[in-house]
C-alpha positions as CSV (number, residue, x, y, z in Angstrom):
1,X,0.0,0.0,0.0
2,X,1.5,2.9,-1.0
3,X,2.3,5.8,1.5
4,X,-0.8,8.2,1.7
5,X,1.3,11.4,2.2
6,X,3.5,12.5,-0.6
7,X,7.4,13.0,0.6
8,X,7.8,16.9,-0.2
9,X,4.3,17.2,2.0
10,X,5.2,14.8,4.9
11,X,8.8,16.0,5.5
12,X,7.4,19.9,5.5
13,X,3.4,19.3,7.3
14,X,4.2,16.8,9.9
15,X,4.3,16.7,13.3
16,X,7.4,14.4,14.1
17,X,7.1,12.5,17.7
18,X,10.1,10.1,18.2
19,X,9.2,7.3,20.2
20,X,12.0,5.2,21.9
21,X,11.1,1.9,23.4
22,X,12.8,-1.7,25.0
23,X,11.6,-4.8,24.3
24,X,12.4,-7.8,25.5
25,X,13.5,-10.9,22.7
26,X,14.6,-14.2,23.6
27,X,18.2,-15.1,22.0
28,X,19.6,-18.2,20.6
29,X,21.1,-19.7,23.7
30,X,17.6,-19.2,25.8
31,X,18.7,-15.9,27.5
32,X,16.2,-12.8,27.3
33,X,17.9,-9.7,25.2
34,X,17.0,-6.4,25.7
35,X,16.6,-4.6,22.0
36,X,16.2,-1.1,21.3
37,X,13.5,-0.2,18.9
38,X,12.3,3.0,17.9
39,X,9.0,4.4,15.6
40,X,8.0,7.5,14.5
41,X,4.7,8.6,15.1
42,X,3.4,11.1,12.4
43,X,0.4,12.9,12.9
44,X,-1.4,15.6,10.9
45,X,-4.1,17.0,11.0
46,X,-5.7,14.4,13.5
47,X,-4.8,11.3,11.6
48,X,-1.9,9.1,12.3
49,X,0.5,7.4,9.9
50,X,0.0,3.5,9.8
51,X,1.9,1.2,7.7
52,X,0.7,-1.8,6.7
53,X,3.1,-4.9,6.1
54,X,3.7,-6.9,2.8
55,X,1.9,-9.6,2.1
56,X,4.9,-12.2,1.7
57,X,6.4,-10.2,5.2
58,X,6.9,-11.7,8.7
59,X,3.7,-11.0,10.1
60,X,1.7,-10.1,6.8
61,X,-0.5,-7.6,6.3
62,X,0.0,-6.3,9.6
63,X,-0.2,-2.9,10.8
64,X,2.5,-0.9,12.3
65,X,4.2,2.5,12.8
66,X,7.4,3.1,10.9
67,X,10.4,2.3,12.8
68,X,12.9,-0.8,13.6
69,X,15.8,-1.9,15.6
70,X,18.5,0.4,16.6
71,X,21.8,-0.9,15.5
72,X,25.2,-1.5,17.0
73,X,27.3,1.8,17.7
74,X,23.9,4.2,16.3
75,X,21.7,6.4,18.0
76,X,17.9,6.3,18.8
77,X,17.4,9.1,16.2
78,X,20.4,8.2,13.5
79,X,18.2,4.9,13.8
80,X,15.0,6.5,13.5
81,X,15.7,8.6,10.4
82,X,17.7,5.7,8.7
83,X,14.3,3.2,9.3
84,X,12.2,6.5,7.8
85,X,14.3,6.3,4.7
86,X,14.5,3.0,4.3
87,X,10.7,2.2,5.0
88,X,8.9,5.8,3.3
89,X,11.7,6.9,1.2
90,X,11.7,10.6,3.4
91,X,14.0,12.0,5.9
92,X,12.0,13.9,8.7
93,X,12.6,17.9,9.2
């Protein structure tokens, strides 16, 4: 599903919030990680940016706010506006 906002009008109309958040994940060897995730809730004009998931996706068709895993040696926001780019092709203001 394509991405209701166009990039020019997302990047200059939005209202940015980052969200930072742990979660737990259960590792190989049986031990619980802690991850760092982060997503981007986008708001405008009183509706709120959901994506939805691939079809041939881990859990298809889901929905879900843009956003992933924080990566070794990266910040929460260097990791939020990389997952922006990567997911919706924008980088935020």
């Amino acid at each position: 599903m394509p991405c209701p906002y166009g990039k020019q009008r997302l990047r200059q109309q939005c209202n940015l919030i980052k969200y930072s958040a742990m979660v737990a994940a259960r590792g190989k060897s049986g031990l619980n990680l802690v991850r760092t995730v982060v997503a981007a809730l986008i708001t405008r004009d009183a509706k709120l940016l959901v994506c939805q998931r691939k079809s041939g996706d881990s859990n298809a068709l889901k929905w879900e706010f843009p956003g992933g895993k924080v990566e070794e040696g990266e910040s929460a926001a260097e990791a939020l506006v990389r997952e922006l780019r990567e997911e919706l092709g924008v980088r935020p203001p």
